[in-house]
N, C-alpha and C positions, 0 to 999 in steps of 0.2 A: 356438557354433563360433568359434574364434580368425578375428583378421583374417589375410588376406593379405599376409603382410609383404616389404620387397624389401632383398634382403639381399646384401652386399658378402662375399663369404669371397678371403681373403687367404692361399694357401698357398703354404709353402716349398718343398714336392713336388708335381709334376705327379701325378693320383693314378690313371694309370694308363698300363700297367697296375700293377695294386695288388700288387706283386709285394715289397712290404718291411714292415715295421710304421707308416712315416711316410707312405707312399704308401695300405695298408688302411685308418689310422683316416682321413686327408680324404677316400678316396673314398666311405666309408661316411657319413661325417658328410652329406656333400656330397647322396649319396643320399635318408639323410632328412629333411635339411631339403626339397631339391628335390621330396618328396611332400608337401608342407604351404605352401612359400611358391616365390616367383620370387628364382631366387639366381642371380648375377653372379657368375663364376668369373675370380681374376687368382691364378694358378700360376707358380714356379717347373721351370725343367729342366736338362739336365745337356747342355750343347753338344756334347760330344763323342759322346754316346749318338744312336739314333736319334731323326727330328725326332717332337714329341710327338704323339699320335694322336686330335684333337680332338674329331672326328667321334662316338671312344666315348664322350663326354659327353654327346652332345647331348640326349639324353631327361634329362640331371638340368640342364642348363644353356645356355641358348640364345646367352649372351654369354659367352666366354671369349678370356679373354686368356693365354698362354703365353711367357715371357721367359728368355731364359738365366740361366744362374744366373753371376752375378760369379766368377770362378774367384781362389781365395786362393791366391796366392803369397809365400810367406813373405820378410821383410827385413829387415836386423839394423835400421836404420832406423827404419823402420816399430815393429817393436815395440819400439823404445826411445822413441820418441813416447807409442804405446799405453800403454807403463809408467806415465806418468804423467797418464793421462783416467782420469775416473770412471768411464766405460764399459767395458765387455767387450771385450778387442779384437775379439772374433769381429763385435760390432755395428759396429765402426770399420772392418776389414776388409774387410766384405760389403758396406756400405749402396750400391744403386747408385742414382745420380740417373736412369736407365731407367726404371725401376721405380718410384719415388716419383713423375714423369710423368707416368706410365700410371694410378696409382691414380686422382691427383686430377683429370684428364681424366674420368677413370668418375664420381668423384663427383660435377661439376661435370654429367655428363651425366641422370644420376637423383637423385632424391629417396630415396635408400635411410631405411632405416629403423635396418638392424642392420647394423657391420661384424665380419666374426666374422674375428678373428686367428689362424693355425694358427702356433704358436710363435713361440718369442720372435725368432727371426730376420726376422720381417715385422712384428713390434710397429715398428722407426721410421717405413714407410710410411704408418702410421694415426694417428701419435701426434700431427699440426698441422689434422688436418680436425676440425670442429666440425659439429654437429648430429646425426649417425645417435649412437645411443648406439653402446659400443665394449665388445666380449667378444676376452677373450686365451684362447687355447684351450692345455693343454697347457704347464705351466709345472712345470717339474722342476728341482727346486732339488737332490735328496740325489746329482744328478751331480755337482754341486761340494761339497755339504757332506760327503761319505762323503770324498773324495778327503783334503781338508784335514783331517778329525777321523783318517784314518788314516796320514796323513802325519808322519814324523820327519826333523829339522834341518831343511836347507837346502830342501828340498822343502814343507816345513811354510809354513816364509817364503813361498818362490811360490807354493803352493796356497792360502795365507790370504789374501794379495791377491789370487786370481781369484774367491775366496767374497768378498771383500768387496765387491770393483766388481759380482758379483752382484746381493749383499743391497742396495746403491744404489741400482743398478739397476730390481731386481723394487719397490724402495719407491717409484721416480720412478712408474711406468707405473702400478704401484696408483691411483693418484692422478689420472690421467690415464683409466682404463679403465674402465665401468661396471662390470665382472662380469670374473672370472678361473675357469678353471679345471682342475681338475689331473685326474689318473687314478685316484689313492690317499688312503686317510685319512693316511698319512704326509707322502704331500705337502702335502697338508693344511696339516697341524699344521706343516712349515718355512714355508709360505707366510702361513699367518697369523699365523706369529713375526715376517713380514719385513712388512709390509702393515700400513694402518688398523685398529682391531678391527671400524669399522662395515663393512671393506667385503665383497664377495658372494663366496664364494668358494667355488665347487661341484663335486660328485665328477662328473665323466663319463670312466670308466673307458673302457680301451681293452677291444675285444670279438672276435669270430669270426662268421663265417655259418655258423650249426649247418646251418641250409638247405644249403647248397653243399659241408660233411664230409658230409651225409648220403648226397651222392650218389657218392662215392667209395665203389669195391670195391675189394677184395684181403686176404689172409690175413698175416697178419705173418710173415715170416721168421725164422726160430728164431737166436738170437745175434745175431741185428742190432740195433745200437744206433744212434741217430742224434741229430744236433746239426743243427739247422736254422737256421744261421745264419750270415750271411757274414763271412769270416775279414779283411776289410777295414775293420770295425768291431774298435776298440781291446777292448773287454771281451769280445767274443768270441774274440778270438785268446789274449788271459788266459786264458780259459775254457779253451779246448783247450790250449794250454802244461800246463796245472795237469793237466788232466783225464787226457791222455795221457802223461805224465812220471810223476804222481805214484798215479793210480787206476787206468789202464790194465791196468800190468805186476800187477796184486791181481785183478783180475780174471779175468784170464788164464790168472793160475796155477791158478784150479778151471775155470773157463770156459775152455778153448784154443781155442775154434771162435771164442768174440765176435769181431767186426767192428765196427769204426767209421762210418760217412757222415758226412759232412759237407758242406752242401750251403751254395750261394753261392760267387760273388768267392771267389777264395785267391789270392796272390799267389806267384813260386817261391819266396821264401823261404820264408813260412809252409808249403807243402807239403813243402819239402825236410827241414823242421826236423822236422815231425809226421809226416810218414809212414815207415812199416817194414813192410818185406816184405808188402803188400798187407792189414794191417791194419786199417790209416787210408785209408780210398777216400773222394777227391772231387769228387764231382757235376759242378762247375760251376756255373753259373748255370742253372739251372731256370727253366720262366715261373708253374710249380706245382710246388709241394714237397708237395701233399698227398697224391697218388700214394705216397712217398715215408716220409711219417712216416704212412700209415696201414699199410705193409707193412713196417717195423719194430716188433721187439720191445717196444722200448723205447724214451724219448724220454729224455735229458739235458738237465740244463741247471745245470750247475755253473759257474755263474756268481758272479766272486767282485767286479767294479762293473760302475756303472752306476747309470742312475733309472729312475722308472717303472715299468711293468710290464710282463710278457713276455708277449707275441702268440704266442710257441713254444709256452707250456705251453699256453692258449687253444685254440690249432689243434690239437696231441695230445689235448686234454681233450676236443673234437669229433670229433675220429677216432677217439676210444674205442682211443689211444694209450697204457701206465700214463705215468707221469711220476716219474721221479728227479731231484732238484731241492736247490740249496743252499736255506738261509733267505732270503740273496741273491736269489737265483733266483725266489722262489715271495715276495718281499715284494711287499707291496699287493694280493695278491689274497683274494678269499674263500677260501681253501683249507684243509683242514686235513691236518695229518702222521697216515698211516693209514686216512683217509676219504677224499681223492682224489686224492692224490699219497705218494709219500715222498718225506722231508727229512733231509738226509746234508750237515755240511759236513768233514770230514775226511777224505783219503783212505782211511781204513781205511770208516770209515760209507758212506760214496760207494758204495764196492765192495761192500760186504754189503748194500747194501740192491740191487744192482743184480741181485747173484745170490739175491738172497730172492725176487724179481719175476720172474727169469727159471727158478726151480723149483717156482714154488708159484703154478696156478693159475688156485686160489680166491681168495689175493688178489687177482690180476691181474684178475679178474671184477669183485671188488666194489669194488677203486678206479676202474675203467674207468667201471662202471655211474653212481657217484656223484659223479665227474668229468663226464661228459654230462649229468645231470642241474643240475648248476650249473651249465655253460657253457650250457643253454638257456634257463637261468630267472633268471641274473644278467647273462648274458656277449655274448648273441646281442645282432649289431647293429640289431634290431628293437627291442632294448629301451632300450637304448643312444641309439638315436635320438629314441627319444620323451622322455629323459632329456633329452638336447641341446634337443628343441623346447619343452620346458617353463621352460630357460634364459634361451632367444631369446625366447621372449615374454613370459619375467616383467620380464625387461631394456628389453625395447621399450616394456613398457606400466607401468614404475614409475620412482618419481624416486629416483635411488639416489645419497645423500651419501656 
């Protein structure tokens, strides 16, 4: 039996409630390591939202600490300084001396064993304490490198200096970190193009609680289509631009019943821009969208950036939801086009495959079926967790150059 180890987790999102993909993966992490060791929780929150709700942690964490989140306010100033540091401005912007406090207060207070890092926006707070070995959780590099490798002229220029101060960046902390890890083998492969070759760098994918789709009812609504994601996030509002502009009115024309949802944040502009004649209906903010995308037809996810991978298709793939998806969309996961999803990036492909799924099915059966079967058996945060704890404790208990 492994020791009992005491471990520092450092998140950017308060992780509950688990109501986004940043907030689900730390409170599932959070979860399983809290069944296997004694974890210290120091969380970020959004001050304007309600105050954080402490109390639901307390069976994964008896010490937690909860801090506002530095709120960025942009300044010609300011980022004309940032132009010329090696860092990120996002890390020059955010770092608060609150928070940096608070860490080394906790550390100074225990003997931790493991600090586990939830992205790279809490890597400064870890990066001057010595002793607990140190794991970066969550390092998504093809958010900057997709942007710059598809960027022309002038954009190219400032996208290639925010990959660069990246790539510096991700190579200082390698260096500094015992163990890093990402979601994907793609991310993978950018992180150990940017990194040591000795050093650790592990898949812990993001997941689903198949448990908790299972216990959703409801029958899917005929023509309903849905997008499960808040339009207050930059690729998701690309997504719907594209998706409604350009794939919409193709569907439409054989399909005239389809309906839109789209759920999450939307700001007026975004709704005024994407809605027609009660087409495009949205949600709101929801505290559960699984209600939601299990009583739609269909799941989208025409997503054309972004890193990492998507907690949307995940959550449909447990709700035994089909899934229409760009390559974009459906990279880094196990997935294959035909067997648990379809992959469409053109609007003409988008739209055929959306009316292939909504007349036929037997497909709809047998991608559903072999989508739930991989999200229980790759995807589910039980599995997921025990991945993470075999991390932590290879980290705590090796000497890693």
């Amino acid at each position: 039996m492994n020791k009992r180890l005491e471990i520092l987790y450092l998140a950017s999102w308060f992780p509950f409630p688990a109501d986004n993909g940043a907030r689900q993966r730390t409170f599932y992490l959070l979860r399983a390591l809290a069944a296997r060791h004694q974890v210290s929780l120091i969380a970020l929150y959004d001050a304007e939202q309600a105050p954080p709700q402490l109390d639901a942690l307390r069976a994964y964490s008896a010490d937690i600490s909860a801090l506002p989140r530095k709120i960025f306010i942009p300044q010609r100033a300011r980022a004309v300084r940032a132009l010329f540091s090696p860092q990120p401005r996002s890390v020059i912007e955010t770092f608060d001396p609150a928070v940096a406090n608070c860490v080394q207060t906790r550390v100074a207070q225990t003997a931790f064993d493991v600090i586990l890092v939830g992205e790279l926006a809490m890597a400064p707070y870890a990066r001057k304490i010595n002793g607990p070995r140190k794991i970066l959780d969550d390092i998504e590099a093809s958010v900057f490198a997709d942007p710059f490798q598809q960027a022309r002229g002038f954009h190219r220029i400032r996208r290639g200096l925010t990959w660069w101060k990246f790539q510096n960046y991700v190579r200082t902390l390698a260096s500094e970190f015992d163990a890093l890890t990402v979601v994907s083998p793609r991310e993978r492969e950018l992180a150990q193009a940017l990194t040591m070759p000795a050093k650790q760098i592990h898949i812990v994918p993001n997941g689903v609680d198949v448990s908790a789709a299972d216990a959703v009812t409801g029958s899917a609504i005929p023509d309903t289509l849905i997008y499960n994601g808040s339009l207050t996030f930059a690729p998701n509002q690309d997504a719907m631009r594209f998706f409604v502009r350009e794939t919409l009115p193709l569907v439409r024309a054989h399909a005239p019943n389809v309906v839109l949802r789209i759920t999450g944040r939307a700001d007026q502009v975004a709704q005024k821009e994407l809605s027609a004649d009660n087409i495009v209906l949205f949600t709101g903010y929801v505290p559960d969208v699984k209600p939601l995308v299990k009583t739609s037809a269909l799941c989208i996810v025409p997503l054309r950036q972004g890193g990492g991978t998507r907690l949307k298709i995940l959550e449909a793939m447990a709700l035994r939801t089909p899934v229409v998806a760009t390559s974009k969309g459906a990279e880094g996961l196990q997935v294959r086009h035909r067997e648990h999803l379809l992959i469409a990036d053109t609007p003409r492909a988008f739209a055929d495959a959306i009316l292939e799924l909504l007349q036929n099915p037997s497909l709809r059966a047998t991608l559903t079926a072999n989508a739930y079967a991989q999200a229980r058996r790759v995807y589910d945060w039980t599995v997921i967790g025990e991945q993470l704890d075999r991390v932590v404790v290879q980290t705590a208990s090796s000497q890693i150059c």
